[in-house]
GUBALO-449475 format. One record per residue (C-alpha): residue number from 1; residue in one letter; x, y, z. Coordinates in steps of 0.02 Angstrom, whole numbers. Example, Ala and Ser with C-alpha at 12.3 -4.5 7.8 and 13.67 -1.06 7.14 Angstrom:
+-----+------+--------+--------+--------+
!  nr ! rest !   east !  north !     up !
+-----+------+--------+--------+--------+
!   1 !    A !    615 !   -225 !    390 !
!   2 !    S !    684 !    -53 !    357 !
+-----+------+--------+--------+--------+
END
This chain:
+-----+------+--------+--------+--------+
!  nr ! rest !   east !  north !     up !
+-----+------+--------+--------+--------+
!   1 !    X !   3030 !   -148 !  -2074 !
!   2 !    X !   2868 !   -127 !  -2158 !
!   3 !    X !   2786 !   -278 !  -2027 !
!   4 !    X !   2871 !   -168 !  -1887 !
!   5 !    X !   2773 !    -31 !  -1930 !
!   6 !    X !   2600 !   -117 !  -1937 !
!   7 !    X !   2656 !   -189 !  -1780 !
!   8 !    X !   2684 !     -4 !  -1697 !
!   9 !    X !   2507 !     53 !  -1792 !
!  10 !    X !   2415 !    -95 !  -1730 !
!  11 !    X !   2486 !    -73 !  -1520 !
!  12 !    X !   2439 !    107 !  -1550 !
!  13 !    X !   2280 !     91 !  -1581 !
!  14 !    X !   2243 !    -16 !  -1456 !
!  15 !    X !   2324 !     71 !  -1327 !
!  16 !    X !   2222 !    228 !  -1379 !
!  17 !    X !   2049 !     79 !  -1375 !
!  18 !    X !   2097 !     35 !  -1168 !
!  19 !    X !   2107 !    226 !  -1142 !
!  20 !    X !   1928 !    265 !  -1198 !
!  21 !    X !   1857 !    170 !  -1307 !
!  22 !    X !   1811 !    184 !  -1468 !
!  23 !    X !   1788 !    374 !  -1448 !
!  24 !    X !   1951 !    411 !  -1390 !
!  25 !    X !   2048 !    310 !  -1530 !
!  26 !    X !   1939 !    418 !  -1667 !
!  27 !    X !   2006 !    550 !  -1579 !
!  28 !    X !   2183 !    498 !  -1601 !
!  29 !    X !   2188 !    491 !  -1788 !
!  30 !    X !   2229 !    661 !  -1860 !
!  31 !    X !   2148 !    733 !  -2033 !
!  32 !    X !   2329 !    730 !  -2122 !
!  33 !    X !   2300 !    909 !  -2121 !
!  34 !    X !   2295 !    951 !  -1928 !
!  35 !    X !   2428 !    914 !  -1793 !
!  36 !    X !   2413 !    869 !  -1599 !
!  37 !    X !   2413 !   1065 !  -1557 !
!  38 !    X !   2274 !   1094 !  -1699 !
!  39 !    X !   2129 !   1141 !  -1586 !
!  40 !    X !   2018 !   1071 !  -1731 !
!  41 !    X !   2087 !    942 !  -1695 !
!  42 !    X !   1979 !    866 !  -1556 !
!  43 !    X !   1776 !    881 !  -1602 !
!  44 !    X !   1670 !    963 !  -1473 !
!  45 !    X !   1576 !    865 !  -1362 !
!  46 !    X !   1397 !    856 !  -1423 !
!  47 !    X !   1286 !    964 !  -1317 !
!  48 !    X !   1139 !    892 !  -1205 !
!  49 !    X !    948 !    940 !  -1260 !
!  50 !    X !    903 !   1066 !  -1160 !
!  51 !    X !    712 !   1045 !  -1109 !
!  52 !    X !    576 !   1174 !  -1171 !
!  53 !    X !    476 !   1253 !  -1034 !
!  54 !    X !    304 !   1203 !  -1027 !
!  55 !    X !    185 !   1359 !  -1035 !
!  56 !    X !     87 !   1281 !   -897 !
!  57 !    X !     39 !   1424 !   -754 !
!  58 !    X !    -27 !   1357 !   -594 !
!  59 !    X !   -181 !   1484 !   -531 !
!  60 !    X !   -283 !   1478 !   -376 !
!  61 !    X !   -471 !   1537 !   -375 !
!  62 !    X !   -492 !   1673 !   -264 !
!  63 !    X !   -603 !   1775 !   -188 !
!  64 !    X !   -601 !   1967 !   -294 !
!  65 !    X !   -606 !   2048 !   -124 !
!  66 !    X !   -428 !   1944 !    -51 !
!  67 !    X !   -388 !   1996 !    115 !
!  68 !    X !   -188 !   2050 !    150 !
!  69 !    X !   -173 !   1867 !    216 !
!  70 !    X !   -245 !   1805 !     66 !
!  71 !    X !   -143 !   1890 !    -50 !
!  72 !    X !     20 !   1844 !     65 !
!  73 !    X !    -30 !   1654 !     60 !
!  74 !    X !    -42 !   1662 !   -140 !
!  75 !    X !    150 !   1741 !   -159 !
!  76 !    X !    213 !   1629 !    -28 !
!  77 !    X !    149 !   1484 !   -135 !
!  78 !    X !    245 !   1563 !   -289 !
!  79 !    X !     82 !   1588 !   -368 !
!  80 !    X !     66 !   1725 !   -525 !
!  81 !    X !   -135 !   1699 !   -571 !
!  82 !    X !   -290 !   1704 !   -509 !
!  83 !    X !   -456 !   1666 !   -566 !
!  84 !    X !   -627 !   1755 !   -484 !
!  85 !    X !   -798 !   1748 !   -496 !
!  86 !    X !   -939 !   1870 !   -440 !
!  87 !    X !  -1134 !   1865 !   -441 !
!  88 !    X !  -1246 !   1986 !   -541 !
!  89 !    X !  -1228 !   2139 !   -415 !
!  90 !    X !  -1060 !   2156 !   -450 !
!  91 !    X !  -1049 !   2105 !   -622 !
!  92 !    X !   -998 !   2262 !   -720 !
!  93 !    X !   -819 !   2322 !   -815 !
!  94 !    X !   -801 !   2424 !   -676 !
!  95 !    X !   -785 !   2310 !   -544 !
!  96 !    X !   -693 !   2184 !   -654 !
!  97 !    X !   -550 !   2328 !   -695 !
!  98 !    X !   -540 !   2366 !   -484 !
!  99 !    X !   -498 !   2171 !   -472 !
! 100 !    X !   -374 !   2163 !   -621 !
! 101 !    X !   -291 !   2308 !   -547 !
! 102 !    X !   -304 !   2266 !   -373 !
! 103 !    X !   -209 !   2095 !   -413 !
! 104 !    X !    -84 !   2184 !   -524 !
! 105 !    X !    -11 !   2293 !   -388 !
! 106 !    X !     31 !   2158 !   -299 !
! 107 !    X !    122 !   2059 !   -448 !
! 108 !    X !    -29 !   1926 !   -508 !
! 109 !    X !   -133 !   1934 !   -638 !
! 110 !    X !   -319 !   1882 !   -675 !
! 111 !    X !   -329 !   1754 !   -800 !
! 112 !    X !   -512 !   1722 !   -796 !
! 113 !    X !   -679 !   1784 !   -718 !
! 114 !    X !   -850 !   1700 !   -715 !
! 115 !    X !  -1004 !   1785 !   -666 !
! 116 !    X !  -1131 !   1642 !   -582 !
! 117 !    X !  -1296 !   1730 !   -627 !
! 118 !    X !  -1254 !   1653 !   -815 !
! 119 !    X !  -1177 !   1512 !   -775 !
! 120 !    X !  -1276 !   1330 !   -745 !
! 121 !    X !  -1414 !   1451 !   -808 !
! 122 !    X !  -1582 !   1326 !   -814 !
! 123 !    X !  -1684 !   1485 !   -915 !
! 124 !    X !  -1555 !   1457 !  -1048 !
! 125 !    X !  -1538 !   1255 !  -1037 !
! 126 !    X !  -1699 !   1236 !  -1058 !
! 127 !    X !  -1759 !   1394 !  -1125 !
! 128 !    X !  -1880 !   1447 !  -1011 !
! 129 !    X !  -1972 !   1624 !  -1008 !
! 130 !    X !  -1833 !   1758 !  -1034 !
! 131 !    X !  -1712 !   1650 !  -1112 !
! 132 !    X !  -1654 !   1800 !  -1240 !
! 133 !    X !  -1620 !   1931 !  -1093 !
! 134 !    X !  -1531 !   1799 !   -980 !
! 135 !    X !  -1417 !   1796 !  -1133 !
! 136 !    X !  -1392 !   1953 !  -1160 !
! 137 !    X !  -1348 !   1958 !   -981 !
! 138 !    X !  -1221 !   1843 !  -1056 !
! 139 !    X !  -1172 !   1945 !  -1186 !
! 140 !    X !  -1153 !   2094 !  -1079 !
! 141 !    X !  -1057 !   1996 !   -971 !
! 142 !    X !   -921 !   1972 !  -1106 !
! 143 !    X !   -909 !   2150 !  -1154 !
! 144 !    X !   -870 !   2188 !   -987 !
! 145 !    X !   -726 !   2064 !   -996 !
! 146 !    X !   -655 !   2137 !  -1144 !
! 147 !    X !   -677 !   2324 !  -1083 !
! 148 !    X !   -588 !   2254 !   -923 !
! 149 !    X !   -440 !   2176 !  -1019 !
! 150 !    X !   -487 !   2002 !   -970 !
! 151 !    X !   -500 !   1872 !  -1081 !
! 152 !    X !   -549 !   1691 !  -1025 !
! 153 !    X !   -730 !   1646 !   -916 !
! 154 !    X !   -785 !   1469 !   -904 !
! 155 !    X !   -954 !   1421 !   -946 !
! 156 !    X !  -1055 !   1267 !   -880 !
! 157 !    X !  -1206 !   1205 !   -955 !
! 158 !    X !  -1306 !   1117 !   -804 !
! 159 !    X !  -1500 !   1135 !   -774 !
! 160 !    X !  -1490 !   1082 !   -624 !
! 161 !    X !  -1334 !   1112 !   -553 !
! 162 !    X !  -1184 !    989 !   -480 !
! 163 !    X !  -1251 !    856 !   -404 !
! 164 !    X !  -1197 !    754 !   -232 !
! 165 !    X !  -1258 !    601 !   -128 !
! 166 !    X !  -1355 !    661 !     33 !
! 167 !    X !  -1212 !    603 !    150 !
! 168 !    X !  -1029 !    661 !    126 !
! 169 !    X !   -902 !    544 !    106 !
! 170 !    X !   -728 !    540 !    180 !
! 171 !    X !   -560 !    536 !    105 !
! 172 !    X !   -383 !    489 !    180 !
! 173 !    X !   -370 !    493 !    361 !
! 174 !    X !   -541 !    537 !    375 !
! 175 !    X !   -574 !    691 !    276 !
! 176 !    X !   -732 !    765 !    233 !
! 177 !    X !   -746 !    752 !     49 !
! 178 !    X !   -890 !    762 !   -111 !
! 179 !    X !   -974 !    573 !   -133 !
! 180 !    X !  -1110 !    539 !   -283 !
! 181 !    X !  -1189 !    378 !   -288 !
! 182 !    X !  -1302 !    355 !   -425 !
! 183 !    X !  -1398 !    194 !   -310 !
! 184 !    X !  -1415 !    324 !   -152 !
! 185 !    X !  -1536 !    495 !   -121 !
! 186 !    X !  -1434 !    615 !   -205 !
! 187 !    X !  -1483 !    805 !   -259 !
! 188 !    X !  -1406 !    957 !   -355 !
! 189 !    X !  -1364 !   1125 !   -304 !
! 190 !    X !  -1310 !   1305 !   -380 !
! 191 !    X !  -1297 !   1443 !   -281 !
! 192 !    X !  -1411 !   1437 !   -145 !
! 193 !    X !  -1530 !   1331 !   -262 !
! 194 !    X !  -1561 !   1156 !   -228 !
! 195 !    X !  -1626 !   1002 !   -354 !
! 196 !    X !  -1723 !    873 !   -285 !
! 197 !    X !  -1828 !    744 !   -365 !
! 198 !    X !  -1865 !    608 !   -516 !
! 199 !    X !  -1909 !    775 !   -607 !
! 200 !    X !  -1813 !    934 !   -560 !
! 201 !    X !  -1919 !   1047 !   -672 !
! 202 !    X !  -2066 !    959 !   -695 !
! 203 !    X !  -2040 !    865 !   -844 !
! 204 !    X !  -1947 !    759 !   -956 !
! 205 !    X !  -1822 !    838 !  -1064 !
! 206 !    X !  -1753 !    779 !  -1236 !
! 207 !    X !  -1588 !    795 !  -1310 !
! 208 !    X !  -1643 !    867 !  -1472 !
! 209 !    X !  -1723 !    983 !  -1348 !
! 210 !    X !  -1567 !   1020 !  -1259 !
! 211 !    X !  -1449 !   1027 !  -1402 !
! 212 !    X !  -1567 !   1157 !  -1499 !
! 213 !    X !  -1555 !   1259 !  -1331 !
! 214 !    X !  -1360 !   1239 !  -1343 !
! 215 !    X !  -1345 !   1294 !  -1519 !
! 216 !    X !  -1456 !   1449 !  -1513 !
! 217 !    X !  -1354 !   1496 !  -1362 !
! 218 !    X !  -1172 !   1467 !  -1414 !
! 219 !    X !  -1226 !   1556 !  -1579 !
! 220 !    X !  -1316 !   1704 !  -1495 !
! 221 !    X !  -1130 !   1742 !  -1400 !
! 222 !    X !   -999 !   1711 !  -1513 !
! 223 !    X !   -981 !   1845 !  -1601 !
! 224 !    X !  -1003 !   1934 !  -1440 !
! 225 !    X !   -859 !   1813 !  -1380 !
! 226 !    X !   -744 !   1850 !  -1542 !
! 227 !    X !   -754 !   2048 !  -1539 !
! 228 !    X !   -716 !   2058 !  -1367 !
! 229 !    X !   -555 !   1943 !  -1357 !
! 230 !    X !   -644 !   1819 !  -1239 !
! 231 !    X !   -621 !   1629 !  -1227 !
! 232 !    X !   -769 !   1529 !  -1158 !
! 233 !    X !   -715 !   1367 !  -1091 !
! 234 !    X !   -861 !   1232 !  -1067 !
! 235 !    X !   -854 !   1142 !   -907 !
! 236 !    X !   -913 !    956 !   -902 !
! 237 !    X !  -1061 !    909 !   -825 !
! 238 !    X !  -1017 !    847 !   -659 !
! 239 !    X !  -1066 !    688 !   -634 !
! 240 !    X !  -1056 !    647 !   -817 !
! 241 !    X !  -1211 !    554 !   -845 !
! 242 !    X !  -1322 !    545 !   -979 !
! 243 !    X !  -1476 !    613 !   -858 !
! 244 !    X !  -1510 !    671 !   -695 !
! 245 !    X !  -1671 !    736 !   -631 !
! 246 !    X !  -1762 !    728 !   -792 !
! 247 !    X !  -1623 !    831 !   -901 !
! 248 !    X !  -1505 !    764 !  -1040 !
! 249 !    X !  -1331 !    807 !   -986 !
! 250 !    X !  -1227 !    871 !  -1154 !
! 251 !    X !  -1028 !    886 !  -1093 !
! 252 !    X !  -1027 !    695 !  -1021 !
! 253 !    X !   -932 !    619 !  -1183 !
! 254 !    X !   -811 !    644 !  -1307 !
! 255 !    X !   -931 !    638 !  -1429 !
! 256 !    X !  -1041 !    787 !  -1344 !
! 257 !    X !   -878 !    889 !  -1327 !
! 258 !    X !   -848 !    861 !  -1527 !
! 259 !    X !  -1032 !    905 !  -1571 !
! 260 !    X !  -1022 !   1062 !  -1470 !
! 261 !    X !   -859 !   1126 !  -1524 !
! 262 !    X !   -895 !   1100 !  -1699 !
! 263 !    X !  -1080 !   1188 !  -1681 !
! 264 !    X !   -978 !   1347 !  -1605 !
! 265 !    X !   -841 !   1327 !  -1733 !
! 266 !    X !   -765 !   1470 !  -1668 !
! 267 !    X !   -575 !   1490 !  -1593 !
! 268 !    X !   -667 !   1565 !  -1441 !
! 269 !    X !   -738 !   1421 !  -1381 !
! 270 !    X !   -662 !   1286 !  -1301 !
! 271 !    X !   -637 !   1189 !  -1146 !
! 272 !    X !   -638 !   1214 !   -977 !
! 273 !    X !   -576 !   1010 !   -936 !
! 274 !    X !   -632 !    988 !   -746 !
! 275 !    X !   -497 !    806 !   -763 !
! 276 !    X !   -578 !    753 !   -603 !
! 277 !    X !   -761 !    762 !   -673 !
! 278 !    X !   -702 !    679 !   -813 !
! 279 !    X !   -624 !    536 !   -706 !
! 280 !    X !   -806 !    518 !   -618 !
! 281 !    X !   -862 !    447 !   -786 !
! 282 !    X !   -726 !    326 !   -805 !
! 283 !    X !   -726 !    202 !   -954 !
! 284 !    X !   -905 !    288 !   -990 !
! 285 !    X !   -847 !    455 !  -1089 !
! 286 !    X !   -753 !    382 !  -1254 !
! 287 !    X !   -585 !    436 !  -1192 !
! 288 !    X !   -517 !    467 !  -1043 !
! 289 !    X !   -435 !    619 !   -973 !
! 290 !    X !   -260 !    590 !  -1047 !
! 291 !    X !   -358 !    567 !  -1205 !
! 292 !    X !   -469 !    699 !  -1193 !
! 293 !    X !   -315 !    803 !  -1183 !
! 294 !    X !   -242 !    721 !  -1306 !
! 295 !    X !   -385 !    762 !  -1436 !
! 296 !    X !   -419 !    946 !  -1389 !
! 297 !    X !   -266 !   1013 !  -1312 !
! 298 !    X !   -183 !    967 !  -1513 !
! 299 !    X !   -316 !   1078 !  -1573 !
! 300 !    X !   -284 !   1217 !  -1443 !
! 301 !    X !   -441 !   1191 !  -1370 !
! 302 !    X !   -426 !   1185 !  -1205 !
! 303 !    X !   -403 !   1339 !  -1089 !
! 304 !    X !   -406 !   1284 !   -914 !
! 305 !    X !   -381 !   1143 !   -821 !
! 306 !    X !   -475 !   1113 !   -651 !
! 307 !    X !   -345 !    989 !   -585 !
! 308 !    X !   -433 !    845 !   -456 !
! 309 !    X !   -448 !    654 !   -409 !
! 310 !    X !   -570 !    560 !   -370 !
! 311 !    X !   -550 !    361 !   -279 !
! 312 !    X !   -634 !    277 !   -387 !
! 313 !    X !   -761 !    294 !   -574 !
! 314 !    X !   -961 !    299 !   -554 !
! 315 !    X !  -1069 !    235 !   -528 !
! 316 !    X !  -1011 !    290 !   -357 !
! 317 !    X !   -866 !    403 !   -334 !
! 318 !    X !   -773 !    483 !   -188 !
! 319 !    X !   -669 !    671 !   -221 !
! 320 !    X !   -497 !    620 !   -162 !
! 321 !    X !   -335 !    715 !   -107 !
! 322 !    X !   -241 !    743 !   -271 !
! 323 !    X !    -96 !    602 !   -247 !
! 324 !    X !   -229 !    489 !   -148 !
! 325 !    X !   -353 !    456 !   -341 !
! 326 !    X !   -371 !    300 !   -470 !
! 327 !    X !   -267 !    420 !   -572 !
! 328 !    X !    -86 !    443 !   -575 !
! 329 !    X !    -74 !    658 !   -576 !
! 330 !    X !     75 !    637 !   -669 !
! 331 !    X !     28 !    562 !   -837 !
! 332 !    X !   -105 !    727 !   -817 !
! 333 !    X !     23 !    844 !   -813 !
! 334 !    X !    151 !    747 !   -939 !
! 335 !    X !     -4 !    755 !  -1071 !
! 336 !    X !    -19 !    953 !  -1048 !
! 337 !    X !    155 !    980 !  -1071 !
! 338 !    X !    153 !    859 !  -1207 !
! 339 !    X !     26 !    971 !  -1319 !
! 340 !    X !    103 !   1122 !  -1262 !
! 341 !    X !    -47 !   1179 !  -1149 !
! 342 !    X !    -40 !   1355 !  -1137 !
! 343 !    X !   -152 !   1405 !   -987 !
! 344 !    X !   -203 !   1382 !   -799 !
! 345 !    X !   -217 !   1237 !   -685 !
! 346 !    X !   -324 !   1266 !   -531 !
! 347 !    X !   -345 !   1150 !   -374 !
! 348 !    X !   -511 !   1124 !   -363 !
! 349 !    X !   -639 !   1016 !   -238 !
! 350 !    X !   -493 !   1014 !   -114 !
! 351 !    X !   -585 !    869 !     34 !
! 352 !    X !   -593 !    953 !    201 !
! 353 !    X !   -402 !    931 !    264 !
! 354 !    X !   -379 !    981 !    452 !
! 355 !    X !   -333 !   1140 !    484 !
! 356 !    X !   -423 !   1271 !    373 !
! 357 !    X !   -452 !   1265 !    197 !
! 358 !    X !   -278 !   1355 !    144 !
! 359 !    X !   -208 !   1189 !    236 !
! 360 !    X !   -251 !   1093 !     74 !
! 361 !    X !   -257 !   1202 !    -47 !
! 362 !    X !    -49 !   1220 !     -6 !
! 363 !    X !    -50 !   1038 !      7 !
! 364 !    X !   -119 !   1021 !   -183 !
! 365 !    X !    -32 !   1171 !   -269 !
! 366 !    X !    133 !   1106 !   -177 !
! 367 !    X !    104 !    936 !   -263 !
! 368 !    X !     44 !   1016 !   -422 !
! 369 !    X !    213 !   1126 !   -417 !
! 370 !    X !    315 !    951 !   -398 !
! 371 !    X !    244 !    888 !   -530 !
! 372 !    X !    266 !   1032 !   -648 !
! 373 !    X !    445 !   1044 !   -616 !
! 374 !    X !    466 !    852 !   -670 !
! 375 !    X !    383 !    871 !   -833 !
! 376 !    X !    463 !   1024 !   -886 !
! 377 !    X !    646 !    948 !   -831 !
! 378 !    X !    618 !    813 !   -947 !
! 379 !    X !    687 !    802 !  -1108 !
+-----+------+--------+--------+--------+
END
């Protein structure tokens, strides 16, 4: 009798093993407690990880006077923020409240604004006669912000402006796009300024020179910066080379970002990461863009993203379509959601795609969007 019932055990369990496995023939054995109709009796089925939402917003940089169409293209793209920028005529709280409120009646808001008399500024680079009121300028120019209720403007600290080879380049299917080749006639521009020559302002600069500049600047604002609620982020030089025309170029490493973040030590200033400038430096810049976010976006460093590709590294580079670069977009956007990035991607240097330029800007921000929506559906 007693081998008869080992017998019955034994076929039991096995039976309950062909069923379902292992899992199924746990199930089967009852606590002596509980019986089949016990609804203890069979453990919940453990519940999937649900993935957390990235904070990632996608923006679009628009003009602060957007026409109805404009304004209509930007909701059909499911966008929420903008970011503007103005010259010196317009560059009061007033006119940065109109813009904040003419965006927020229709639904968007502005996450940053930039004012391009004080930005690429060569009086304060190099600190040429009336360095002190160009930043005050400055200074004035973040009070407005924080009468205005906005609270990010990116910064950029080029003498002589971004800088391009003399013929344009083309990207897929033959595209009119940004090309920079350090072994060709190249030249820099801001505004309506151009940059021409061995010497763009007449001289040689140093970098002790340049970095003294930096320092008395960054610690002339911040406190300006800190009561106001305003976050500068520091674009990179673009190209990121060591010197063009003459002048040192600071934000074309890893090791100039560090410096300069540490001589602001301030949470206020941080990093406007252009990932496409960065890519123009390649191997060149200590880390790479993955890295670079990595490094700054643990530290909550970095408050907007300027989200390009470019074909290939210097020292001759072509602006590509964003899915068309040396870099996969994807590993980009996995990093930001992996440090929790809490701020706005723009497209940016968008080649010349046929059809008008809202042609590729829906293109990028369409591929941006796909991208996005894998990273945050990953667990």
């Amino acid at each position: 009798m007693k081998d008869r019932r080992a017998f019955i055990k034994k076929s039991a369990t096995l039976a309950a093993l062909s069923m379902g496995g292992v899992g199924a023939a746990t199930a089967g054995m009852l606590h002596p407690a509980q019986t089949s109709a016990d609804p203890a009796s069979t453990p919940e089925p453990a519940k999937a990880a649900s993935p957390k939402p990235s904070r990632i917003r996608i923006a679009v940089q628009s003009s602060p006077e957007p026409t109805d169409v404009n304004i209509s293209f930007y909701k059909q793209m499911g966008l929420n923020d903008v970011v503007l920028w103005t010259g010196p005529d317009k560059a009061s709280a007033e006119y940065y409240s109109s813009r904040k409120q003419l965006f927020a009646d229709h639904g968007m808001e502005v996450y940053g604004f930039g004012d391009t008399a004080v930005h690429n500024s060569d009086i304060i680079v190099l600190n040429l006669p009336g360095r002190d009121a160009k930043i005050e300028e400055y200074k004035n120019h973040l009070r407005n912000l924080g009468k205005a209720g906005i609270h990010y403007t990116t910064y950029a600290h080029m003498a002589n402006g971004i800088w391009d080879s003399d013929e344009r380049g083309v990207a897929r299917g033959g595209a009119s796009a940004r090309d920079f080749n350090l072994n060709a006639p190249n030249h820099g521009r801001w505004e309506q300024r151009r940059f021409d020559g061995p010497l763009t302002h007449g001289r040689k600069y140093s970098r002790d020179e340049l970095w003294a500049n930096y320092e008395y600047f960054i610690k002339a604002v911040v406190a300006t910066a800190e009561e106001n609620k305003v976050r500068i982020g520091i674009h990179p030089d673009d190209p990121p080379v060591p010197e063009l025309g003459g002048i040192p170029r600071l934000f074309s490493s890893f090791d100039g970002y560090k410096k300069a973040i540490e001589i602001a030590n301030s949470p206020n200033v941080g990093l406007c990461l252009c990932v496409g400038s960065w890519m123009e430096g390649g191997d060149q810049l200590g880390k790479d863009a993955v890295g670079m976010i990595d490094y700054f976006g643990q530290q909550k460093k970095i408050f907007k993203i300027h989200f390009r590709n470019v074909y290939s590294p210097l020292p001759h580079f072509i602006e590509s379509f964003v899915d068309d670069g040396y870099t996969d977009m994807y590993k980009i956007m996995q990093a930001l959601k992996r440090v929790d990035f809490d701020g706005v991607i723009i497209p940016d240097h968008i080649p010349n795609m046929a059809g008008g330029p809202n042609v590729g800007t829906a293109y990028t921000i369409g591929y941006m969007k796909a991208l996005l929506n894998r990273v945050n559906a990953e667990v």
